[in-house]
SETIKOL-314172 format. One record per residue (C-alpha): x, y, z; residue in three letters. Coordinates in Angstrom, 1 decimal. Layout:
# residues N
<site><u>X</u><v>Y</v><w>Z</w><resn>ALA</resn></site>
...
//
This chain:
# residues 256
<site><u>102.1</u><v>146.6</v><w>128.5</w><resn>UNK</resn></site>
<site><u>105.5</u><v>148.2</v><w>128.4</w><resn>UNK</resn></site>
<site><u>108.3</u><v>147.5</v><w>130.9</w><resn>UNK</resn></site>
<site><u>109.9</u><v>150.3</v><w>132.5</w><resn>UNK</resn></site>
<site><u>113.3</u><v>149.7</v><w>130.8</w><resn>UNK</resn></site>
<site><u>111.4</u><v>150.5</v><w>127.0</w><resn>UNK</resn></site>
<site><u>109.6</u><v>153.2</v><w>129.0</w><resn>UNK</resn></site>
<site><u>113.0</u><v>155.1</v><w>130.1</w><resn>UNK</resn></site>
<site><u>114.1</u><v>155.4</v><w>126.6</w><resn>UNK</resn></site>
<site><u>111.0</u><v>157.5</v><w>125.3</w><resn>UNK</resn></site>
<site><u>112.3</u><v>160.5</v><w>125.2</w><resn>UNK</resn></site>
<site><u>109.7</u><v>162.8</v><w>128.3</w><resn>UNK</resn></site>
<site><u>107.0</u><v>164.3</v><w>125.3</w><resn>UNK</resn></site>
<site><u>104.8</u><v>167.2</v><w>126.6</w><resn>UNK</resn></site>
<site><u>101.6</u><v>168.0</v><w>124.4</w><resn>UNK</resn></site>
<site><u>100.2</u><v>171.7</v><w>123.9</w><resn>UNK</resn></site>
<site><u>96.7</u><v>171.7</v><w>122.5</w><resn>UNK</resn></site>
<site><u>93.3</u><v>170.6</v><w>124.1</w><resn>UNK</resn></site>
<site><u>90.9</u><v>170.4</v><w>120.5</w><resn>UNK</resn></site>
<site><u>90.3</u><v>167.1</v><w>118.7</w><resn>UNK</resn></site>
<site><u>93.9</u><v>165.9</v><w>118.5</w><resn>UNK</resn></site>
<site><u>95.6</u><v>166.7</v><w>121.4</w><resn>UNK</resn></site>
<site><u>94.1</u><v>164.5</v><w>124.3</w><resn>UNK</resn></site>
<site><u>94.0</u><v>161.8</v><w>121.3</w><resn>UNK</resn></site>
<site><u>97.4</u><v>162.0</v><w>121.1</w><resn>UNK</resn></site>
<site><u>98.5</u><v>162.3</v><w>124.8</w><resn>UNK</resn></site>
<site><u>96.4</u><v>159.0</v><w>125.4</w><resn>UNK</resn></site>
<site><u>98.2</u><v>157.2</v><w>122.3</w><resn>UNK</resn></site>
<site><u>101.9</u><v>158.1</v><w>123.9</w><resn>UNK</resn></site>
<site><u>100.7</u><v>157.2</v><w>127.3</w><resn>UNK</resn></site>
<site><u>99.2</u><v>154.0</v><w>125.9</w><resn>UNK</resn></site>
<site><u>102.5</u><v>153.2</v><w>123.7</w><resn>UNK</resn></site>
<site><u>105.2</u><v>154.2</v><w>127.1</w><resn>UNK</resn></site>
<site><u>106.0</u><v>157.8</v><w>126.4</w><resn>UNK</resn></site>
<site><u>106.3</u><v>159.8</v><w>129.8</w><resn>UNK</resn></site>
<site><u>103.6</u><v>162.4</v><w>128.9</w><resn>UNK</resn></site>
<site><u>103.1</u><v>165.7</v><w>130.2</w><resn>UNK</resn></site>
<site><u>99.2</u><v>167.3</v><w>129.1</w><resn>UNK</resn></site>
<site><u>97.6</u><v>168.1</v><w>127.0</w><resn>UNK</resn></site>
<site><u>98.5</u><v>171.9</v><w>128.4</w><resn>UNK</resn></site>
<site><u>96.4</u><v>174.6</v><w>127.3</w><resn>UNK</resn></site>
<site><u>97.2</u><v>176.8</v><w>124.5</w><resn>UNK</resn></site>
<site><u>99.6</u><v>179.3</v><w>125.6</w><resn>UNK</resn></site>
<site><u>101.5</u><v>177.3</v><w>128.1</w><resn>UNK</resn></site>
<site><u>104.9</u><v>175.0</v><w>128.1</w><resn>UNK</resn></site>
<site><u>104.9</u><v>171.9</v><w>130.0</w><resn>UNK</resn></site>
<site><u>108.3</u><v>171.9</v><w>132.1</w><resn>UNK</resn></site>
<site><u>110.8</u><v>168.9</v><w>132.2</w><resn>UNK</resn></site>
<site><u>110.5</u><v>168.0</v><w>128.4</w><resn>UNK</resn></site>
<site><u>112.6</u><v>166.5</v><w>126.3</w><resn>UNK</resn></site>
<site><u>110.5</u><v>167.4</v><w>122.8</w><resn>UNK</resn></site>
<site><u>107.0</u><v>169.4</v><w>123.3</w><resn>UNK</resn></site>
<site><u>104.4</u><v>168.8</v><w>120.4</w><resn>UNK</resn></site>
<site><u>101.9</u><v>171.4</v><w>119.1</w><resn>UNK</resn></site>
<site><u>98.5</u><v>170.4</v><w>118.7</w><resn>UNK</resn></site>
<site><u>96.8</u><v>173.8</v><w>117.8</w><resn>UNK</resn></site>
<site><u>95.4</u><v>175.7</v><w>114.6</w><resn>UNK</resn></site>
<site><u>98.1</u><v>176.5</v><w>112.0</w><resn>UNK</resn></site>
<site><u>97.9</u><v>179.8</v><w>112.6</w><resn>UNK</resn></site>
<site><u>98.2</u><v>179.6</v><w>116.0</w><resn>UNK</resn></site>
<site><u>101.4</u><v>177.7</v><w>115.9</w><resn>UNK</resn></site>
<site><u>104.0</u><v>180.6</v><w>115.5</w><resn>UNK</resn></site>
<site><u>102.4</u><v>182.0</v><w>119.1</w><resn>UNK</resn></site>
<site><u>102.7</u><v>178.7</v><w>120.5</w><resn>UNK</resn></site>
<site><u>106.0</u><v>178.2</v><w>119.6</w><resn>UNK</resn></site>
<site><u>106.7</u><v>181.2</v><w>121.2</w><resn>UNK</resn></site>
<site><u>105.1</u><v>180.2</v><w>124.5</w><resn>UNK</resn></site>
<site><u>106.9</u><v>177.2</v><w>124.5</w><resn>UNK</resn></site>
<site><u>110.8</u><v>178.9</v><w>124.2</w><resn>UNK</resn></site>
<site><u>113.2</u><v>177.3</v><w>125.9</w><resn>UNK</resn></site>
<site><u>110.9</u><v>174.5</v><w>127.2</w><resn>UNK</resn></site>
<site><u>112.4</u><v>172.0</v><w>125.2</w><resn>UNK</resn></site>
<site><u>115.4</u><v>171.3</v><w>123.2</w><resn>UNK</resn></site>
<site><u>112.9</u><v>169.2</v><w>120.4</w><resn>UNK</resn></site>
<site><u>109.5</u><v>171.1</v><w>119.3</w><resn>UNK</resn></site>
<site><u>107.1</u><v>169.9</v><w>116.9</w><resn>UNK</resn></site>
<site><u>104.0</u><v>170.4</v><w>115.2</w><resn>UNK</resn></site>
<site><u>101.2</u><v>168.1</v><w>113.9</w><resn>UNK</resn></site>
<site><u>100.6</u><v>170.7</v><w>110.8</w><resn>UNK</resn></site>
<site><u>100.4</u><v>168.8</v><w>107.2</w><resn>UNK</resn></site>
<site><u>100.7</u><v>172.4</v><w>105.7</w><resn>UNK</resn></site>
<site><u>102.7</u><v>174.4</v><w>107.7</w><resn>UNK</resn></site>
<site><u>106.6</u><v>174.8</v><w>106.9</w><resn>UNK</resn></site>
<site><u>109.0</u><v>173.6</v><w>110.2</w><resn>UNK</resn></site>
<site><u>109.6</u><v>177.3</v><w>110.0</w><resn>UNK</resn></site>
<site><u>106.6</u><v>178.5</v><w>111.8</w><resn>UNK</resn></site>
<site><u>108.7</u><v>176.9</v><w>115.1</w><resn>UNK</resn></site>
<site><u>111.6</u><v>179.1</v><w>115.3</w><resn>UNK</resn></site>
<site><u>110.2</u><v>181.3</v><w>117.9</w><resn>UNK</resn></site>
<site><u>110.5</u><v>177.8</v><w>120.1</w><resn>UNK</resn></site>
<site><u>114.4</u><v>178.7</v><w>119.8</w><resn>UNK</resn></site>
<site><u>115.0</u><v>174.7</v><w>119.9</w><resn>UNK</resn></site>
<site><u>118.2</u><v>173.0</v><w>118.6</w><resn>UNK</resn></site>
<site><u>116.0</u><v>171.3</v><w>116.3</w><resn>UNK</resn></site>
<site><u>112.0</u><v>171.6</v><w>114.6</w><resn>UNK</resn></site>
<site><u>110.0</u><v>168.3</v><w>113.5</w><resn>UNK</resn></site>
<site><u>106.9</u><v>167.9</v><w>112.0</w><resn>UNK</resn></site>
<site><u>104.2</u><v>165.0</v><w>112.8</w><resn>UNK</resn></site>
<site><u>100.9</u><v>165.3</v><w>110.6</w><resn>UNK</resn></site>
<site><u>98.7</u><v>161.8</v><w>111.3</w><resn>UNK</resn></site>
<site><u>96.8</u><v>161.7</v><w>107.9</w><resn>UNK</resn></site>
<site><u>93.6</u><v>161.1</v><w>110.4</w><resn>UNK</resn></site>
<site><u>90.7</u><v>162.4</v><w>111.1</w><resn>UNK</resn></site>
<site><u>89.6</u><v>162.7</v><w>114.9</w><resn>UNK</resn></site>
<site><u>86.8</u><v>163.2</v><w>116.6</w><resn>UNK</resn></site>
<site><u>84.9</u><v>162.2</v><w>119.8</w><resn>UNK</resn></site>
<site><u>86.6</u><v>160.5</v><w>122.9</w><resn>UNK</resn></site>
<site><u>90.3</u><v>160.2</v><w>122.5</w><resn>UNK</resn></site>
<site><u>91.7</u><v>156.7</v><w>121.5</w><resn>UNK</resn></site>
<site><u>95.0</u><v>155.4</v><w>120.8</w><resn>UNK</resn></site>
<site><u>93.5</u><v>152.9</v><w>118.7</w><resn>UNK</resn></site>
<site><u>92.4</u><v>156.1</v><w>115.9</w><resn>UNK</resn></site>
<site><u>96.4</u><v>156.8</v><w>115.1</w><resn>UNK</resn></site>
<site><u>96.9</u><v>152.6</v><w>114.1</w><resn>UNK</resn></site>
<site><u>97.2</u><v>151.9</v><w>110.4</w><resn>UNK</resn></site>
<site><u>97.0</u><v>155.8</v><w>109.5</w><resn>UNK</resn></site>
<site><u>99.7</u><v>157.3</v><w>107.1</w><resn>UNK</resn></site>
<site><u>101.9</u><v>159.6</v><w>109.0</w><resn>UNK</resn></site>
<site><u>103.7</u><v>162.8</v><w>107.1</w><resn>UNK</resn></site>
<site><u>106.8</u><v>163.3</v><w>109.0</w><resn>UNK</resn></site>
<site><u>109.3</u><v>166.1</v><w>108.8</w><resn>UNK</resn></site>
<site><u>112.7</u><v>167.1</v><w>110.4</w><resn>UNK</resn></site>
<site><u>115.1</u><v>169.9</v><w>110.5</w><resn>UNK</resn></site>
<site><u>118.0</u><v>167.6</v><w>112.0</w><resn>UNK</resn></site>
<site><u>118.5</u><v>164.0</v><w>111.5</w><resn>UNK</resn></site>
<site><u>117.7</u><v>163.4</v><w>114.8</w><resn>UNK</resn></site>
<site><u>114.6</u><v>165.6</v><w>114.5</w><resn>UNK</resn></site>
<site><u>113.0</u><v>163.1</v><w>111.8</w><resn>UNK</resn></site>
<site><u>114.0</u><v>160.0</v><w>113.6</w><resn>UNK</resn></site>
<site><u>111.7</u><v>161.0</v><w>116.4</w><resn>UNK</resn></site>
<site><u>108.9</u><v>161.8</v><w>114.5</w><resn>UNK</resn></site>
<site><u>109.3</u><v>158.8</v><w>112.6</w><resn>UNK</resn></site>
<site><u>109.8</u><v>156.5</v><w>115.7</w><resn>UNK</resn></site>
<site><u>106.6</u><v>158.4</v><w>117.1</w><resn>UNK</resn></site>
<site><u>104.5</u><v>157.3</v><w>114.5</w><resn>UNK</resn></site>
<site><u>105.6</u><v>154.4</v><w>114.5</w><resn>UNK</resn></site>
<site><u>105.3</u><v>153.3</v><w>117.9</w><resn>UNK</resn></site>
<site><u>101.4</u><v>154.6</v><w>117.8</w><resn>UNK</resn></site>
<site><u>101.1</u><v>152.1</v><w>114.8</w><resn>UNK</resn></site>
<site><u>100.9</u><v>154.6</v><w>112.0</w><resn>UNK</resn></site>
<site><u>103.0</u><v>154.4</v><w>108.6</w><resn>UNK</resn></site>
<site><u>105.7</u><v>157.3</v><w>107.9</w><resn>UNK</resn></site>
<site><u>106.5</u><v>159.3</v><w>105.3</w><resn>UNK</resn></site>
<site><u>108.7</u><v>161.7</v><w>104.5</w><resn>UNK</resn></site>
<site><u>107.2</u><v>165.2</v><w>102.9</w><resn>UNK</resn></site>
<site><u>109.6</u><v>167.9</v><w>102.2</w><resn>UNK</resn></site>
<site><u>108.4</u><v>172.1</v><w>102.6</w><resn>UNK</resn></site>
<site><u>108.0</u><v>172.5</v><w>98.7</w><resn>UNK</resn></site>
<site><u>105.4</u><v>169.4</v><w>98.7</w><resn>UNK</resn></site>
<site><u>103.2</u><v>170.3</v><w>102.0</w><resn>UNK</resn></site>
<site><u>100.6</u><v>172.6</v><w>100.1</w><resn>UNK</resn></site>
<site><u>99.4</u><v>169.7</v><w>97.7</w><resn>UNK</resn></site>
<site><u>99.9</u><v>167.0</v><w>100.2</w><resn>UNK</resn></site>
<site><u>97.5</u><v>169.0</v><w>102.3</w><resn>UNK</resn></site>
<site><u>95.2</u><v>170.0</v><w>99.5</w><resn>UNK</resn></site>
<site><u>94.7</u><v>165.9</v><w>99.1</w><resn>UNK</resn></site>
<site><u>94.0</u><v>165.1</v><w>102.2</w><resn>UNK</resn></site>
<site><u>91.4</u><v>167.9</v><w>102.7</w><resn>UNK</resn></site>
<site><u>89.9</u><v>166.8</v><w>99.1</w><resn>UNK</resn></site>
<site><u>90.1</u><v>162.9</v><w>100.7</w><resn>UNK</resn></site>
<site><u>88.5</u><v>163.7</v><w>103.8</w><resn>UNK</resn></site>
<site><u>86.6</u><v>167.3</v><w>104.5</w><resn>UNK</resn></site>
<site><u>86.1</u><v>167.9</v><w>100.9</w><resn>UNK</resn></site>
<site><u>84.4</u><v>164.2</v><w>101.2</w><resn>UNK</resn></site>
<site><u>82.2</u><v>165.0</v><w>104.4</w><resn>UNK</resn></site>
<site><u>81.2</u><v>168.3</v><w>102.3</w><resn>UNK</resn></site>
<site><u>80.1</u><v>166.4</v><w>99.5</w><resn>UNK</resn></site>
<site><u>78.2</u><v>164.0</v><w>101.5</w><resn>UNK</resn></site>
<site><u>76.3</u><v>166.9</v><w>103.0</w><resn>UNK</resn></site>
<site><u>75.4</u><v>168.0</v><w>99.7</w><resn>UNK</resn></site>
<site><u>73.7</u><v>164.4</v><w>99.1</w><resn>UNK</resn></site>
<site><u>71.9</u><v>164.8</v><w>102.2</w><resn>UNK</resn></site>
<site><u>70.6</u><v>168.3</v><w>100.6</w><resn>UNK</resn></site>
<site><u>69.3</u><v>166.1</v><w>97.8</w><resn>UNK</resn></site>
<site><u>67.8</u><v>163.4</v><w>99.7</w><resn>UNK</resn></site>
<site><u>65.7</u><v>165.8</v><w>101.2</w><resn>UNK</resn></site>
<site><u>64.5</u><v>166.8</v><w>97.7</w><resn>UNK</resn></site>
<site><u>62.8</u><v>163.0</v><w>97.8</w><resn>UNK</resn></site>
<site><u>61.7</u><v>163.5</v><w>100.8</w><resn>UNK</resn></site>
<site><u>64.1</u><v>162.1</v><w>103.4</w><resn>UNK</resn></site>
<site><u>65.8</u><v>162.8</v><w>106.9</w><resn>UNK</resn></site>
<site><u>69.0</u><v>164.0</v><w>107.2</w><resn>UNK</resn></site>
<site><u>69.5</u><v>161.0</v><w>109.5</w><resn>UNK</resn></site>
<site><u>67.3</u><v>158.5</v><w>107.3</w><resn>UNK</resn></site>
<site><u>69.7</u><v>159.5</v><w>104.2</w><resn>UNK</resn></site>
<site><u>73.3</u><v>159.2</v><w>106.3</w><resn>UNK</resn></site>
<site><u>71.6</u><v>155.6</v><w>107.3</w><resn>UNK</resn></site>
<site><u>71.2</u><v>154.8</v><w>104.3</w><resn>UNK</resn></site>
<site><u>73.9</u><v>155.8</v><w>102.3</w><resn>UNK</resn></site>
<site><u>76.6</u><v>155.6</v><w>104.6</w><resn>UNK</resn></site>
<site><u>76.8</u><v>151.7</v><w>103.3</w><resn>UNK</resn></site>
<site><u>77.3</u><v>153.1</v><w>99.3</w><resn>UNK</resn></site>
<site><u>79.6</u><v>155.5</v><w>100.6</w><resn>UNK</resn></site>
<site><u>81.9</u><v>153.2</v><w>102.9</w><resn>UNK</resn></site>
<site><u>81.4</u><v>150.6</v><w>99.5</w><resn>UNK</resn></site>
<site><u>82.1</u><v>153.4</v><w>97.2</w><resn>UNK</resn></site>
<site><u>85.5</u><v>154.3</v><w>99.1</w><resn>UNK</resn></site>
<site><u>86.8</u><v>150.8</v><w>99.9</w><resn>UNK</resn></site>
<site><u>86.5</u><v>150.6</v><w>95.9</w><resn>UNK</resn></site>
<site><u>88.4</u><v>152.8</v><w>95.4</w><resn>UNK</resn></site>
<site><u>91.0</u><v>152.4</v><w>98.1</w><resn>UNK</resn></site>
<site><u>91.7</u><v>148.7</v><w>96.7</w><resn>UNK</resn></site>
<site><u>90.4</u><v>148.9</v><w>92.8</w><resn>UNK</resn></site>
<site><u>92.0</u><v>152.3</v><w>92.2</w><resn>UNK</resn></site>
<site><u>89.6</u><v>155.0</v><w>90.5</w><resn>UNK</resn></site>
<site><u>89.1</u><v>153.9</v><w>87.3</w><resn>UNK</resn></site>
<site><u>87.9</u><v>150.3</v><w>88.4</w><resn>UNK</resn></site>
<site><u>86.0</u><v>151.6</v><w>91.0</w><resn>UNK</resn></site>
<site><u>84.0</u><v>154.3</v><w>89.1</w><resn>UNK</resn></site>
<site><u>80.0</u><v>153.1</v><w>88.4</w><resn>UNK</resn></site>
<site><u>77.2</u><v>154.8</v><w>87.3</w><resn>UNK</resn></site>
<site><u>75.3</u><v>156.5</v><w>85.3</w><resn>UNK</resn></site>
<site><u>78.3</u><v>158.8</v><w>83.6</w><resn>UNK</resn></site>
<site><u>80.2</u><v>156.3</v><w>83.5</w><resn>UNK</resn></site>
<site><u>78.0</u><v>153.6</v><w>82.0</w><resn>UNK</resn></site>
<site><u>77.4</u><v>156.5</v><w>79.2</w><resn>UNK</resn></site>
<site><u>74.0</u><v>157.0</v><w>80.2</w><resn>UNK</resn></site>
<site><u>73.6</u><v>160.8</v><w>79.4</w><resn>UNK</resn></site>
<site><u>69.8</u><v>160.3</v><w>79.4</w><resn>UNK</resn></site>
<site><u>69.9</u><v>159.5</v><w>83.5</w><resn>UNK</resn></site>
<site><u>72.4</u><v>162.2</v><w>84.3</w><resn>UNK</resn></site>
<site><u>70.1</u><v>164.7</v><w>82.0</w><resn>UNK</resn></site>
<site><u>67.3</u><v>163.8</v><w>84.4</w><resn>UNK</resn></site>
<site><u>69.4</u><v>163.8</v><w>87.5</w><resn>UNK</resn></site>
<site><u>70.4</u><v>167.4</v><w>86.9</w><resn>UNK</resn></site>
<site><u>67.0</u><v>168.3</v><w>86.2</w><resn>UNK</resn></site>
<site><u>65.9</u><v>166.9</v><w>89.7</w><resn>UNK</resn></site>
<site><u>69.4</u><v>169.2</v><w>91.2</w><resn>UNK</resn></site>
<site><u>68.1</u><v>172.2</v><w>89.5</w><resn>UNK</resn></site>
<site><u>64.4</u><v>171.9</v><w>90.7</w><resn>UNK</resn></site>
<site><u>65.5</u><v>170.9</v><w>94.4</w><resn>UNK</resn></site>
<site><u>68.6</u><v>172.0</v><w>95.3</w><resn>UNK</resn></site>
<site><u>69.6</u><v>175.2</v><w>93.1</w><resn>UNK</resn></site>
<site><u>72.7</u><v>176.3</v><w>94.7</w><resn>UNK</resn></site>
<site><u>73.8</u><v>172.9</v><w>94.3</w><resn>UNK</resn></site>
<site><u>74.0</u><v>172.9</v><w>90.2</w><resn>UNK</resn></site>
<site><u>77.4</u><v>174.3</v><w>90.1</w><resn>UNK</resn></site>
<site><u>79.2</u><v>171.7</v><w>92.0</w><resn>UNK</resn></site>
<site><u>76.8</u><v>168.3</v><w>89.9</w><resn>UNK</resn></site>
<site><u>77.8</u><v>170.1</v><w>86.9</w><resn>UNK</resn></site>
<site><u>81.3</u><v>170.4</v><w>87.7</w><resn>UNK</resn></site>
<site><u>81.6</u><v>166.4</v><w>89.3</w><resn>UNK</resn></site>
<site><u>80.0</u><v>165.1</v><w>86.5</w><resn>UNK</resn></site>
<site><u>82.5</u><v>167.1</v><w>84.3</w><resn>UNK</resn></site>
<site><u>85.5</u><v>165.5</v><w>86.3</w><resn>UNK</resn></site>
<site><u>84.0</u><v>161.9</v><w>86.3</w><resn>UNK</resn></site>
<site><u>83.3</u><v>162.1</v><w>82.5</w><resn>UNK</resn></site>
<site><u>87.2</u><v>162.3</v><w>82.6</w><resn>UNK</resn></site>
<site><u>87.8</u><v>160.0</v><w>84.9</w><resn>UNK</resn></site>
<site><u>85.5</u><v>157.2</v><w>82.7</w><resn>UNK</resn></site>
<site><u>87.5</u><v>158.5</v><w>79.1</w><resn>UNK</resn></site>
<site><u>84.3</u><v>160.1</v><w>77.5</w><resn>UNK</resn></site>
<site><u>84.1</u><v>163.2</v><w>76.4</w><resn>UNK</resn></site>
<site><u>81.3</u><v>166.1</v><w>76.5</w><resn>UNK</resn></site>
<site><u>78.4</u><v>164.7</v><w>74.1</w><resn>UNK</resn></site>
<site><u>77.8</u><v>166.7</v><w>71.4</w><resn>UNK</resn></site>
//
């Protein structure tokens, strides 16, 4: 619970954006004592703000922005990739950037922003301190990323977590090749996955890599590409180009 003293000195935050994170978000700032106004609809500016975040496509954000002029005197974005630029048709004093490095989906929790890392970014002193005392009152970690380092800083998350859900789909593909589900194979290997990742999230890479390449076992990948190539086709491309990258990864090189 938060008394109504702590709640008086949250700055009034309005949210713009009605997808994945944006009723997340408004329920974590109600949750943590922020005076919150939406989530409002894409295209509109909640009134009485003292900072307005934008919750909406990257692409999307410049419009918004411009929707939101003279709304607010603080205007943010929750963009990993996009430069604090894309807000200058808010016409604010000052542009901040707020990026949970989550992923979201389902009902809205509060509970989804605690213990994530959070990229924050300000054009004002004051701009960063909000985003930075944002994340931190929704329990999240912050960062600073500055507008040369946002393209690979995004690239790493999508390769952490879409890239991962992509891949993932591709082992279902195979699965089916041995005649399984697409909910009997999540079932069963969501447990090597969630294994696979906490591995590597507390041996580093190197430690955490097993298998077949990296045992040195060229016989079992041989026959494992064989199976790729007589199931799943259009999938070659991408075994031949992972087991290339995890043959770095273990310190062998190409057999002869």
């Amino acid at each position: 619970m938060h008394s109504t003293e702590e709640t008086l000195t949250r700055p009034r935050l309005g949210v713009v954006g009605a997808g994945r994170l944006g009723p997340a978000l408004a329920a974590a700032l109600a949750a943590a004592g922020y005076p919150v106004r939406g989530p409002a609809g894409r295209g509109q500016g909640p009134p009485g703000c003292e900072a307005i975040v934008l919750c909406v496509p990257d692409a999307e954000i410049p419009a918004a922005a411009a929707a939101v002029a003279g709304a607010a005197p603080l205007v943010g974005h929750t963009s990993g990739a996009t430069p604090l630029a894309a807000l200058e048709p808010a016409g604010a004093a000052a542009a901040f950037g707020l990026h949970p490095l989550q992923s979201f989906g389902g009902e809205p929790s509060p509970e989804a922003f605690r213990g994530a890392g959070c990229a924050v970014a300000g054009s004002t002193p004051a701009a960063i301190a909000l985003a930075r005392r944002i994340a931190e009152d929704l329990g999240m970690r912050p960062f600073a990323i500055d507008e040369a380092g946002r393209g690979a800083y995004h690239a790493a998350a999508s390769m952490a977590s879409n890239f991962l859900v992509t891949l993932e789909a591709a082992a279902e593909r195979l699965a089916a090749g041995a005649g399984l589900e697409p909910g009997e194979a999540r079932e069963l290997l969501a447990p090597l996955v969630l294994r696979s990742a906490r591995n590597w999230a507390e041996l580093g890479p190197e430690r955490a890599l097993t298998g077949p390449v990296a045992r040195g076992d060229e016989g079992t990948v041989a026959a494992q590409r064989a199976a790729v190539e007589d199931r799943a086709p259009e999938l070659l491309a991408l075994f031949d180009e992972l087991v290339e990258r995890t043959r770095e990864l273990a310190g062998r090189g190409v057999p002869a």
